[in-house]
N, CA, C and O atoms as a DFTB+ gen file, in Angstrom:
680 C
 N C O
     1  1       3.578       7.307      29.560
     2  2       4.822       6.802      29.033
     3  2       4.541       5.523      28.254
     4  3       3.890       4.563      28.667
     5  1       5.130       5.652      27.060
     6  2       4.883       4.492      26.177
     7  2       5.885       3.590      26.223
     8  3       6.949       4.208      26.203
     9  1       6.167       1.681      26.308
    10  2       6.992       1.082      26.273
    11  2       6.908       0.495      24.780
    12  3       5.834       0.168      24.274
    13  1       7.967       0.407      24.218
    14  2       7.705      -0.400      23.247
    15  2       8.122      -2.110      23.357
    16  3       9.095      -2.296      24.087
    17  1       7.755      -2.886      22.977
    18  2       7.600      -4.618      23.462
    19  2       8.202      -5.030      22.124
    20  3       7.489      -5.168      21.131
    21  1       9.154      -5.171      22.109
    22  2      10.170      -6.300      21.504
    23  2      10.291      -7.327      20.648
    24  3      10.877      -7.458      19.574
    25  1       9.284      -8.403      21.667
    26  2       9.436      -9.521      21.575
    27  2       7.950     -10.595      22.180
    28  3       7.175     -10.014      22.939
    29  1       7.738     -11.581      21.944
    30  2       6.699     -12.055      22.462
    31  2       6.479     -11.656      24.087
    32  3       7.464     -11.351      24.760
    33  1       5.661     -11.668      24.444
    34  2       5.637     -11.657      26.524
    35  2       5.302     -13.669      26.214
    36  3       4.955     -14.423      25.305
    37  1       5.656     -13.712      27.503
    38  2       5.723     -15.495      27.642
    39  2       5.723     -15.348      28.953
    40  3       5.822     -16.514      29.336
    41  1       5.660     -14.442      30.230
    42  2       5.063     -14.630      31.064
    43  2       5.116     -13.075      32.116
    44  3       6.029     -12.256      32.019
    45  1       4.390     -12.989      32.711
    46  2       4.244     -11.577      33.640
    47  2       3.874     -11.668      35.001
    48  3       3.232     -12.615      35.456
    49  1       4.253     -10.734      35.634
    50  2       3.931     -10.299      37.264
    51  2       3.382      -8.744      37.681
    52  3       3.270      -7.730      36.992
    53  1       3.107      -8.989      39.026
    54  2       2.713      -7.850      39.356
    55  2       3.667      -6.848      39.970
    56  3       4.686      -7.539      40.005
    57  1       3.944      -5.897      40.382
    58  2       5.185      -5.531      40.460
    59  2       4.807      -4.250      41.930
    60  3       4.264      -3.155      41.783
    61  1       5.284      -4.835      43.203
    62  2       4.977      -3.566      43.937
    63  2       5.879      -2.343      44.078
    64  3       7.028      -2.484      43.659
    65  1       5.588      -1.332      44.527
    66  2       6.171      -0.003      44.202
    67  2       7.484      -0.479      45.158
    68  3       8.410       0.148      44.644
    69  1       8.068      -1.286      46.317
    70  2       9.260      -0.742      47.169
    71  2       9.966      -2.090      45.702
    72  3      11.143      -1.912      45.390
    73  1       9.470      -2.856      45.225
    74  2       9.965      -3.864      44.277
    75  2      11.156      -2.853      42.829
    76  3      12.217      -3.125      42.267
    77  1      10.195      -1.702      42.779
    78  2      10.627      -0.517      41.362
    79  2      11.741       0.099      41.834
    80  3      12.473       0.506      40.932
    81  1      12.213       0.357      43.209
    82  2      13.181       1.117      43.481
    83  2      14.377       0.214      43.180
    84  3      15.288       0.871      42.676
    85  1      14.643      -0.983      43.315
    86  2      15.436      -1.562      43.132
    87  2      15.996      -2.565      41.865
    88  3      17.054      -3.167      41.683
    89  1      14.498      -2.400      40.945
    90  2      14.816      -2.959      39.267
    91  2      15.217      -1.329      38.641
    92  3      15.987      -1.319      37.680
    93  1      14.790      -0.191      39.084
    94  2      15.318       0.781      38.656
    95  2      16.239       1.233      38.620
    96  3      16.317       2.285      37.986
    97  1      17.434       0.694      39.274
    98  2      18.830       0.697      38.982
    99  2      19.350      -0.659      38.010
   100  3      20.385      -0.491      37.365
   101  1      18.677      -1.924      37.911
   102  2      19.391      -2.441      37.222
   103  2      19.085      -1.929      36.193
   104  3      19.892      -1.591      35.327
   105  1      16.896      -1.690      36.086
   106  2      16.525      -0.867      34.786
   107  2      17.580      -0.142      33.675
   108  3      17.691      -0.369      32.470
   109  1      18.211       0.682      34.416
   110  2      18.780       1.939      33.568
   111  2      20.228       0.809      32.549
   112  3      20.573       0.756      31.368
   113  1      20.529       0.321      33.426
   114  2      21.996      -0.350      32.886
   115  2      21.409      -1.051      31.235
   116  3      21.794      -0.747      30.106
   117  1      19.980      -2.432      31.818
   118  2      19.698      -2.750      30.783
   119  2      19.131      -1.852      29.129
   120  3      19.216      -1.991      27.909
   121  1      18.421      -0.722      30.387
   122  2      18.028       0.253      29.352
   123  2      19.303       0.497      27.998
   124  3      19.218       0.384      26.775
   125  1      20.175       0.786      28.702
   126  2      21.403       1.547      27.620
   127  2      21.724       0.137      27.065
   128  3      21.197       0.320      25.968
   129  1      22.042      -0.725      27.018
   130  2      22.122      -2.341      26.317
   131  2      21.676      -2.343      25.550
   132  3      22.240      -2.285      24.457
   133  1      20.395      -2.411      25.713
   134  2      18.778      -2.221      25.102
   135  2      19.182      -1.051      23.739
   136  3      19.028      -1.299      22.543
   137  1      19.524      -0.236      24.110
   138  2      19.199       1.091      22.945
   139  2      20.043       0.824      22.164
   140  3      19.795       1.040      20.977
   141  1      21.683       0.112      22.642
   142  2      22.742      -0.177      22.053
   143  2      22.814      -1.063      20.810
   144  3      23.497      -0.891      19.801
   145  1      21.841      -2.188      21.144
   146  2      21.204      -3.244      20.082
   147  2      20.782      -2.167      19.449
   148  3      21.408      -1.626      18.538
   149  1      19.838      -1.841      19.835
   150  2      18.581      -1.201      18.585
   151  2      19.242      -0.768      17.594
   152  3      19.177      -1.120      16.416
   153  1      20.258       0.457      18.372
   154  2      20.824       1.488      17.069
   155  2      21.677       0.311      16.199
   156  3      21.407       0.233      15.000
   157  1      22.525      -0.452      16.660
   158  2      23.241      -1.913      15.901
   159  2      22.474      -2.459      14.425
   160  3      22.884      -2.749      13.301
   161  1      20.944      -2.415      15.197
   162  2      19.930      -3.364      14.036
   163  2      19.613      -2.189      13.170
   164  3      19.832      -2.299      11.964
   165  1      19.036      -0.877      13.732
   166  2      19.064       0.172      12.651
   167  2      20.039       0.204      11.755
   168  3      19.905      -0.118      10.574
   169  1      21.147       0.629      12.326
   170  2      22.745       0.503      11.096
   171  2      22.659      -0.766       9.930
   172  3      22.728      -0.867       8.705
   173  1      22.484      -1.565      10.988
   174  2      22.253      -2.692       9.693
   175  2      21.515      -2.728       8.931
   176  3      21.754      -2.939       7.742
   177  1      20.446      -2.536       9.409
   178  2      19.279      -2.595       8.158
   179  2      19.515      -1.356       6.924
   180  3      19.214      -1.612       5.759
   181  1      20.231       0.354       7.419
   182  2      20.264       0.800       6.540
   183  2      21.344       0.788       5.579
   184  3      21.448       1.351       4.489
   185  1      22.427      -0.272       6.462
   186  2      23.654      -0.571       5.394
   187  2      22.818      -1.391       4.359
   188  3      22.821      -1.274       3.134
   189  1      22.319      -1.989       4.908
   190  2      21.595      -3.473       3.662
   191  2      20.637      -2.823       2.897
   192  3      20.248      -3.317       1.838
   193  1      20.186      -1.695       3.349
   194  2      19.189      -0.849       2.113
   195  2      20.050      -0.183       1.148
   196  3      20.076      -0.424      -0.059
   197  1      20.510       0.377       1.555
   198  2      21.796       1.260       1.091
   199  2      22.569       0.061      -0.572
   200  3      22.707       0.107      -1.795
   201  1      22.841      -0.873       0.669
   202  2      23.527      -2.044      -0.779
   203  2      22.756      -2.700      -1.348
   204  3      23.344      -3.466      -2.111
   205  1      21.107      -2.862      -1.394
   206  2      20.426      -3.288      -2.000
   207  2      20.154      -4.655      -1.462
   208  3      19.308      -5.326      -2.053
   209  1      20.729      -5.132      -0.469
   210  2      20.412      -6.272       0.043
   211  2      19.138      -5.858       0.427
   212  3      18.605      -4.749       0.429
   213  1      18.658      -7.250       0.835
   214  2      17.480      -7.734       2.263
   215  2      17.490      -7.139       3.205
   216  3      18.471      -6.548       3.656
   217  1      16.344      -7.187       3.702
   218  2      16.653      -6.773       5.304
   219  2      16.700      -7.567       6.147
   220  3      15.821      -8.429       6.175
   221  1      17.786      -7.559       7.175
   222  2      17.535      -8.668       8.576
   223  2      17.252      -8.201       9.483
   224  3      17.295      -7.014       9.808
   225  1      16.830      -9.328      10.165
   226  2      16.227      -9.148      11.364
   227  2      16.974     -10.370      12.893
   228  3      17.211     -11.577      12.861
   229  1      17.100      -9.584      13.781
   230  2      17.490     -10.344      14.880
   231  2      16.661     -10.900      15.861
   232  3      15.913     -10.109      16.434
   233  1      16.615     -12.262      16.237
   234  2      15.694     -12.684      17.214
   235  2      16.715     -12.501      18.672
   236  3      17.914     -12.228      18.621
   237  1      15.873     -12.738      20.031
   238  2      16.537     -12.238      21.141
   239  2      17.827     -13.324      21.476
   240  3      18.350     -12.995      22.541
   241  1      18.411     -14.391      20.932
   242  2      18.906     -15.066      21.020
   243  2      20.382     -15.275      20.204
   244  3      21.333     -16.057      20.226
   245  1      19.854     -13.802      19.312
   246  2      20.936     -13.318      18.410
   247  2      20.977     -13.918      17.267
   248  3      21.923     -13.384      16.689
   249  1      20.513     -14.732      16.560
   250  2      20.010     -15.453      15.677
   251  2      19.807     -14.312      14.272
   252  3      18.933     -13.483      14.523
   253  1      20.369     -14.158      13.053
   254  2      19.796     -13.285      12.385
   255  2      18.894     -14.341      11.148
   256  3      19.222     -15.525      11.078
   257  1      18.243     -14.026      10.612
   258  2      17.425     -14.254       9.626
   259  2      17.079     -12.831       8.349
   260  3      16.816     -11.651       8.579
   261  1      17.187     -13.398       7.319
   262  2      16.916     -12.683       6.111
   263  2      15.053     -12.286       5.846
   264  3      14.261     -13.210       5.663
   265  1      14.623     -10.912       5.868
   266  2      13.060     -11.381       5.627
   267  2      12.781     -11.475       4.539
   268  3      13.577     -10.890       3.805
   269  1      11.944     -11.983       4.023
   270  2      11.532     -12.272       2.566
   271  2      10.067     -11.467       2.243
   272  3       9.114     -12.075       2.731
   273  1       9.687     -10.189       1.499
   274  2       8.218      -9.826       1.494
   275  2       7.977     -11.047       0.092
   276  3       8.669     -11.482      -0.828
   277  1       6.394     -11.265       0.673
   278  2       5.615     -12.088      -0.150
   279  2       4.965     -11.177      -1.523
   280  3       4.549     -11.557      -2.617
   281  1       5.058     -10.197      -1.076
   282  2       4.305      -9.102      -2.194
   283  2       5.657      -8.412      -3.197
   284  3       6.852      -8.456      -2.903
   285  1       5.052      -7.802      -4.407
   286  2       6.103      -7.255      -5.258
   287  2       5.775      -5.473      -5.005
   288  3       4.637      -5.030      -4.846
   289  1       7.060      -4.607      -5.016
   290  2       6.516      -3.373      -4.376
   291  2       6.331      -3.135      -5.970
   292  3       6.934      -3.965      -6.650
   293  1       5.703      -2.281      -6.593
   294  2       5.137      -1.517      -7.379
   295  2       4.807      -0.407      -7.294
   296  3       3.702      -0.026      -6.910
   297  1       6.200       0.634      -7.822
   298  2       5.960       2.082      -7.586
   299  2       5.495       2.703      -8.804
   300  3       5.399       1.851      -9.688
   301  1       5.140       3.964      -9.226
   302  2       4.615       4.494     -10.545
   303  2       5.817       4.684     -11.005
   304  3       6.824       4.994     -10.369
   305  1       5.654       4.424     -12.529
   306  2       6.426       4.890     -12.748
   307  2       6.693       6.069     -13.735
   308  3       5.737       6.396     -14.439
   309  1       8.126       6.902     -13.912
   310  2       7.519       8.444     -14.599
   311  2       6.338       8.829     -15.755
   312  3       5.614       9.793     -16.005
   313  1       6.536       7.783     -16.177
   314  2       6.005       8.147     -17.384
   315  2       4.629       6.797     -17.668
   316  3       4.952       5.806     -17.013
   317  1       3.950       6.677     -18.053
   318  2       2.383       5.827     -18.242
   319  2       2.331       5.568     -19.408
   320  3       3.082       6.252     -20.104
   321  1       1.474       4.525     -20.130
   322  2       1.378       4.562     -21.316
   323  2      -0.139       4.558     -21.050
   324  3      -0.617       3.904     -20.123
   325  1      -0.996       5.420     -22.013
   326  2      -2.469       5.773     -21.581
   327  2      -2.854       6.141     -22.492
   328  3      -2.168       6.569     -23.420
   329  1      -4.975       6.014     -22.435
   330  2      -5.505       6.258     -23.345
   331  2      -6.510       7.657     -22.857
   332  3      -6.616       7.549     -21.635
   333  1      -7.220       8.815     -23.291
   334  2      -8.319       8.935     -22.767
   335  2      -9.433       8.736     -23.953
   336  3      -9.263       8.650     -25.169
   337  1     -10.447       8.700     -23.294
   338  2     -12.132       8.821     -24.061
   339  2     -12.952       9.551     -23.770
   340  3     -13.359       9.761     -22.627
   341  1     -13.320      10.049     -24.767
   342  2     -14.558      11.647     -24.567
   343  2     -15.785      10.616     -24.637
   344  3     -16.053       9.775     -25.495
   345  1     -16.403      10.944     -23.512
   346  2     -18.013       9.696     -23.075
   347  2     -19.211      11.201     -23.225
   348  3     -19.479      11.742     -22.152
   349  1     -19.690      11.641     -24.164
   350  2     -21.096      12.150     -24.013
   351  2     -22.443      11.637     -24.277
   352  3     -23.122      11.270     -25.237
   353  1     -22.528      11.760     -23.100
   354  2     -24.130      11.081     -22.742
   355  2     -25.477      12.085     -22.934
   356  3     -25.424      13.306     -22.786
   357  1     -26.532      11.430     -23.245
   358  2     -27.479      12.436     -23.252
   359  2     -28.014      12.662     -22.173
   360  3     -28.866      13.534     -22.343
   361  1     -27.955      12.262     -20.916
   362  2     -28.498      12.919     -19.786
   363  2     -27.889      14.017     -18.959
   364  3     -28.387      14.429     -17.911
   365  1     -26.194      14.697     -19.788
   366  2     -26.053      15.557     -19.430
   367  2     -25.492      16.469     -20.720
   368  3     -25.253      16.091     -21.867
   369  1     -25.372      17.734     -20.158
   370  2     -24.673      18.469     -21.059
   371  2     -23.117      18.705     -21.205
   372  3     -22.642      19.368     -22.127
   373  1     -22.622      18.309     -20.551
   374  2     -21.170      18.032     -20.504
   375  2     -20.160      16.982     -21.047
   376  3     -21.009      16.276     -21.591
   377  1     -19.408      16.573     -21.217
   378  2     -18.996      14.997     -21.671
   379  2     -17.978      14.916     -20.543
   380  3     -17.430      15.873     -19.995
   381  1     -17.809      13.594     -20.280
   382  2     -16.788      13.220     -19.398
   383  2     -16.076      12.470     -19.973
   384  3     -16.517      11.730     -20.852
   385  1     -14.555      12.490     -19.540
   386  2     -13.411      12.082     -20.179
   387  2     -12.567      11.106     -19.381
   388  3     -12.157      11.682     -18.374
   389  1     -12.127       9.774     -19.449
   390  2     -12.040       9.057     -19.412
   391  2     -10.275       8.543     -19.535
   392  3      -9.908       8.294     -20.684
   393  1      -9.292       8.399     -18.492
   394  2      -8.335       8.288     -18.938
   395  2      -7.798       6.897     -18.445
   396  3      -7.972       6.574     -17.270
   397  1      -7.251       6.201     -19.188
   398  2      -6.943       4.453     -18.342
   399  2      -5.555       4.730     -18.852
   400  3      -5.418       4.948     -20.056
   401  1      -4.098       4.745     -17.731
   402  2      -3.168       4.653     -17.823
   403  2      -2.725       3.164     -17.462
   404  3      -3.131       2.490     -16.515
   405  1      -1.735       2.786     -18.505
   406  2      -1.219       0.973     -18.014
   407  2       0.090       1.068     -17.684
   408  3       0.748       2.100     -17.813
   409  1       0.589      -0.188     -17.173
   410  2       2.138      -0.072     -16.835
   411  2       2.396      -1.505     -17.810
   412  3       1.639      -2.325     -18.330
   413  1       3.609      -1.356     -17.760
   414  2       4.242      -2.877     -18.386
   415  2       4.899      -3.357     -17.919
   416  3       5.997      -2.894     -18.227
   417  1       5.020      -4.457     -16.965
   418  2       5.618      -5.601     -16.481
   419  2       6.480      -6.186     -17.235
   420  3       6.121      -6.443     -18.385
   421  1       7.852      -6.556     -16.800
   422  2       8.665      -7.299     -17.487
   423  2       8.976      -7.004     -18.998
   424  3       8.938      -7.812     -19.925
   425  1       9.277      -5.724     -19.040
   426  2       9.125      -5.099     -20.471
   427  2      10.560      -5.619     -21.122
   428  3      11.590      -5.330     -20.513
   429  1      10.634      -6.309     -22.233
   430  2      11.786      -6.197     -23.371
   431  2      11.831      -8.387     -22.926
   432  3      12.621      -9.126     -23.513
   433  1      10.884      -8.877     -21.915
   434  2      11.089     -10.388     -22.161
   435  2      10.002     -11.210     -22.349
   436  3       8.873     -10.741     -22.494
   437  1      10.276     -12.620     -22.364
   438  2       9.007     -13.363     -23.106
   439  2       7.808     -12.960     -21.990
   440  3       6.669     -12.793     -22.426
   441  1       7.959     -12.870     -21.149
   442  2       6.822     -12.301     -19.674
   443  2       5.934     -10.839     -19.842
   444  3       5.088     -10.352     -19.093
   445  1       6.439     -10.395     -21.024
   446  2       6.010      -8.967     -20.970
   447  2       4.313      -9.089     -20.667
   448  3       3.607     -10.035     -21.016
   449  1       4.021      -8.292     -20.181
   450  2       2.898      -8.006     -20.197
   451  2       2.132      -6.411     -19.475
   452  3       2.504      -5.734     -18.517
   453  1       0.947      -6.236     -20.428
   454  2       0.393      -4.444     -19.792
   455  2      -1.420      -4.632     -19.547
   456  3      -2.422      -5.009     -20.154
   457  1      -1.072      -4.182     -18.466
   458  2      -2.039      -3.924     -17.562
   459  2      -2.385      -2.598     -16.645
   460  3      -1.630      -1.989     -15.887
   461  1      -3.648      -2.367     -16.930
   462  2      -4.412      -1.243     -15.996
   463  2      -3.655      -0.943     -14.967
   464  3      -3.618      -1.870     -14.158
   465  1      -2.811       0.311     -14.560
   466  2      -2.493       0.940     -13.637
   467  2      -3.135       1.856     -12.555
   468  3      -3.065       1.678     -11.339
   469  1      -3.995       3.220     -13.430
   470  2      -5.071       3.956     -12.584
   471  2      -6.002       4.443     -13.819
   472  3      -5.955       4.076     -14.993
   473  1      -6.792       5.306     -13.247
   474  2      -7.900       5.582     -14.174
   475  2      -8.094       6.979     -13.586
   476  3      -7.754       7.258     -12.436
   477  1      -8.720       7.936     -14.528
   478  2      -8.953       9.254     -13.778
   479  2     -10.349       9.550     -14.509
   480  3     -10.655       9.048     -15.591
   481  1     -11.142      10.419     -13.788
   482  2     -12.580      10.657     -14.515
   483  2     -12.925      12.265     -14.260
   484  3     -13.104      12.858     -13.195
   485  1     -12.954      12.800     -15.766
   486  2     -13.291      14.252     -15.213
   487  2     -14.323      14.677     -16.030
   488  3     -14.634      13.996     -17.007
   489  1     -14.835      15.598     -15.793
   490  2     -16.173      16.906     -16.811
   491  2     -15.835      17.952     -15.857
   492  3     -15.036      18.031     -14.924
   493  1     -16.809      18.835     -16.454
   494  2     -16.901      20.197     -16.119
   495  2     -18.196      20.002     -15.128
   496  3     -18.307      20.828     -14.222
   497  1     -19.071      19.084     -15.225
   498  2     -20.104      18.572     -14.707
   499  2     -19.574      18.241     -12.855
   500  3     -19.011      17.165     -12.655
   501  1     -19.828      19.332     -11.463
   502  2     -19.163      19.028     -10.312
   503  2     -20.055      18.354      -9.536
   504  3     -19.824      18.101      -8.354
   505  1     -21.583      17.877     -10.400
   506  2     -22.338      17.379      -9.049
   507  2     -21.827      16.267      -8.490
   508  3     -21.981      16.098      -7.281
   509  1     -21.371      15.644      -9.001
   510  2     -21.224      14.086      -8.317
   511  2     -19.233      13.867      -7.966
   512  3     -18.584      12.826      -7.860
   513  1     -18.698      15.598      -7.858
   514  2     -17.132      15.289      -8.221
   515  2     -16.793      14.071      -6.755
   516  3     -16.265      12.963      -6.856
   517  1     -17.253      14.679      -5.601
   518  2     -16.663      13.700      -4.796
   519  2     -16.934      11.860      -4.771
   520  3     -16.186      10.942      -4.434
   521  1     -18.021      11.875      -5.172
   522  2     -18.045      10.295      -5.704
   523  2     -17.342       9.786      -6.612
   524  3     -16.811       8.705      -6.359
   525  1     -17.148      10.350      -7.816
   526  2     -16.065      10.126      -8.878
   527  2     -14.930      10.216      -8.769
   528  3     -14.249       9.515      -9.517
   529  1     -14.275      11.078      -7.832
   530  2     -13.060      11.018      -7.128
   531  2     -12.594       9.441      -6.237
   532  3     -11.471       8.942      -6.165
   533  1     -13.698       9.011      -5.729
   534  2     -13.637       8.298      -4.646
   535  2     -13.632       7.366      -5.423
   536  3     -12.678       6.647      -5.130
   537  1     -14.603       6.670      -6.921
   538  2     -14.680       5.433      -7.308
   539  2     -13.136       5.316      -8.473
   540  3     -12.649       4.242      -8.829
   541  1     -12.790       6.227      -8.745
   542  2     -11.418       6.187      -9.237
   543  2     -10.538       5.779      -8.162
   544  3     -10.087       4.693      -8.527
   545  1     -10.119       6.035      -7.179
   546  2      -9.242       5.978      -6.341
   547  2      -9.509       4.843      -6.394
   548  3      -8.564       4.174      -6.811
   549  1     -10.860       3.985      -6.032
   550  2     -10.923       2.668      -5.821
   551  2     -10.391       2.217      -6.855
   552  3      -9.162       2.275      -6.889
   553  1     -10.878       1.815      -7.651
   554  2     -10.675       1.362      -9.250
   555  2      -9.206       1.236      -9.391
   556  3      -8.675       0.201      -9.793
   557  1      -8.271       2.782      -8.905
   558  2      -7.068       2.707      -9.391
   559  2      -6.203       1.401      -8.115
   560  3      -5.351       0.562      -8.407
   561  1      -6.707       1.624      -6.994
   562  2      -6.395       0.184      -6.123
   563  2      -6.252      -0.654      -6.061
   564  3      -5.535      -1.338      -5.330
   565  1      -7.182      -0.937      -7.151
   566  2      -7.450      -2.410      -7.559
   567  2      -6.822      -3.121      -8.671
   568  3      -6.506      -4.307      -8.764
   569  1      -6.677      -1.892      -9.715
   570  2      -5.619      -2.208     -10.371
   571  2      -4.526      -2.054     -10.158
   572  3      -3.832      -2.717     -10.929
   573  1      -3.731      -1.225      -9.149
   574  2      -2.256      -1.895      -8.187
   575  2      -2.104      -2.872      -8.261
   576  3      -1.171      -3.437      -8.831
   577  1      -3.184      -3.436      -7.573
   578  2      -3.060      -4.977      -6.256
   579  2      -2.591      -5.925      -7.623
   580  3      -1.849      -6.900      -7.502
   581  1      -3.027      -5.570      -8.638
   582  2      -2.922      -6.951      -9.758
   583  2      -3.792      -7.818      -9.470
   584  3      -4.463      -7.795      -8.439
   585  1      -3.880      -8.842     -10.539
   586  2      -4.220     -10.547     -10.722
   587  2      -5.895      -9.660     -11.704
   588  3      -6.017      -8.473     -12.005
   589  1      -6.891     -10.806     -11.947
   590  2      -7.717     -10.413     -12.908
   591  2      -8.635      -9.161     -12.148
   592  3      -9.155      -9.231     -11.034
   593  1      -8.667      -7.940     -13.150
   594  2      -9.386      -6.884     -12.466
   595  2     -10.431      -7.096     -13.716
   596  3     -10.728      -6.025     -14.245
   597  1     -10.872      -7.917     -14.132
   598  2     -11.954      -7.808     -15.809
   599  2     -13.027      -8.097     -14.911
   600  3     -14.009      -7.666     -15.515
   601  1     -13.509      -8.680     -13.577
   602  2     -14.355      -8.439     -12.473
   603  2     -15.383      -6.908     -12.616
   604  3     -16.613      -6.890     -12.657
   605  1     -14.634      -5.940     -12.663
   606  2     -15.165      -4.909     -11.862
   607  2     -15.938      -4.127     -13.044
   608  3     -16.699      -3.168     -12.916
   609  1     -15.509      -4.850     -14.342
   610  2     -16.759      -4.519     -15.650
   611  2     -18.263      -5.308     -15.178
   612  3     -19.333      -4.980     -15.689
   613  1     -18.183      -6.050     -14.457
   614  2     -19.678      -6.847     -14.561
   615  2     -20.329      -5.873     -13.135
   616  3     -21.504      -5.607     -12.881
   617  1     -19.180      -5.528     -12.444
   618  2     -19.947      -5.020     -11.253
   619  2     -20.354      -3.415     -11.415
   620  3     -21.178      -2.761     -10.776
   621  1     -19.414      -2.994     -12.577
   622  2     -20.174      -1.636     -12.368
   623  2     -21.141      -1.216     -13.323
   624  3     -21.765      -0.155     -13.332
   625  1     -21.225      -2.638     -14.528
   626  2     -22.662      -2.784     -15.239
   627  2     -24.226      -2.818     -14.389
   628  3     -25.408      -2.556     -14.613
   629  1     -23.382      -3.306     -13.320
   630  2     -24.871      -4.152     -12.356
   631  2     -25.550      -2.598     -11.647
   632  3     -26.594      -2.633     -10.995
   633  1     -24.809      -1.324     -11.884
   634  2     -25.144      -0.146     -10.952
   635  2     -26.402      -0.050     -11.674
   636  3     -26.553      -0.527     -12.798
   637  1     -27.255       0.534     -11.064
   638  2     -29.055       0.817     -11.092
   639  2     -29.121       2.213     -10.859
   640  3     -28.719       2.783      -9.844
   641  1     -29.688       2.774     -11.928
   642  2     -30.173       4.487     -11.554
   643  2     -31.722       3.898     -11.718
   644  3     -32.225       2.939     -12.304
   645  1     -32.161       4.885     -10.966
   646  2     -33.516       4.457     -10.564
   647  2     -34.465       5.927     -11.686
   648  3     -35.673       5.970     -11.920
   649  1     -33.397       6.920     -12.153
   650  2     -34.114       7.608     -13.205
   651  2     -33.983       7.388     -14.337
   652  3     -34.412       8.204     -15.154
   653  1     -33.210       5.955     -14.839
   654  2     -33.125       5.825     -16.213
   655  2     -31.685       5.142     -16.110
   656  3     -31.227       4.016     -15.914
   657  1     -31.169       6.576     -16.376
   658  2     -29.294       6.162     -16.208
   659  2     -28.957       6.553     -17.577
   660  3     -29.628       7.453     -18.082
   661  1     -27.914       5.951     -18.322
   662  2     -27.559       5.785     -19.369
   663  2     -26.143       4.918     -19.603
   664  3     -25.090       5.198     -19.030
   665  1     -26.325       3.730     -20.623
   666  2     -24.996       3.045     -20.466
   667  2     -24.498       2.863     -21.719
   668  3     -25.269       2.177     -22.391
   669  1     -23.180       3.319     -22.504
   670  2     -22.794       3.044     -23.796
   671  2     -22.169       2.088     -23.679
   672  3     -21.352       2.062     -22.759
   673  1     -22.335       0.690     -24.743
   674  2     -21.839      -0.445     -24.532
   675  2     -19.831       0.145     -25.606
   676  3     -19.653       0.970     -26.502
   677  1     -19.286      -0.354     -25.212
   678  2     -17.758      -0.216     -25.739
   679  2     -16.833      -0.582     -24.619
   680  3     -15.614      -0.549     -24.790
């Protein structure tokens, strides 16, 4: 049986079994109290989603407070503005194609600005698909999170093939 915890613990005991027969009747009373809040704070929170407000939150003292997230949510959105690039290299016979989709922030004011959203990498070439899968996903992460991603050009210059490699500067 799982309890779920509330609230800070600030202090505890040990509890003997003839001790349970008799918090188990007040148990049940507080129990239904207990659930009575909850569903209260649920309602609220989905009225305040619902109207676009904040969400609050209640401390045990009844106290409400507004929460504030520190982060901006950033969902996709329908449509991308994007480039791709046909990359053929001579160490294979295939070309791989190259797609960098951006989003635009604050579009139509003096703030505007566009930046790297995700990236996708494909060929017909499947040896290496699950790594290329995996360093896109990263890549596209990183350009979520925001702030300077022009970092991850020096780091994936620094990769080493130990048979040569091949790197087109652009």
């Amino acid at each position: 049986m799982a309890i779920k915890i509330d609230r800070k613990i600030v202090k505890y005991q040990v509890q003997k079994p003839e001790d349970q027969l008799q918090d188990k009747a007040a148990g049940k009373a507080a129990d239904k109290a207990s659930e009575a809040r909850a569903a209260d704070r649920a309602s609220e929170a989905r009225a305040a989603e619902k109207a676009g407000e904040s969400e609050l939150v209640r401390d045990k003292n009844g106290h409400t407070a507004k929460v504030i997230r520190m982060h901006e949510r950033l969902e996709r959105p329908e449509v991308l503005i994007g480039s791709t690039y046909k990359i053929k290299t001579p160490i294979s016979d295939h070309a791989m194609y190259v797609t960098i989709n951006d989003i635009v922030l604050n579009e139509g004011t003096e703030y505007e600005q566009r930046r790297p959203f995700e990236v996708f990498i494909n060929s017909k070439n499947l040896d290496h698909f699950q790594w290329i899968v995996a360093l896109t996903r990263i890549i596209s992460a990183v350009f979520r999170k925001g702030g300077d991603v022009t970092f991850l050009v020096d780091e994936l210059k620094a990769v080493f093939d130990p048979r040569g490699g091949y790197w087109q500067p652009g």
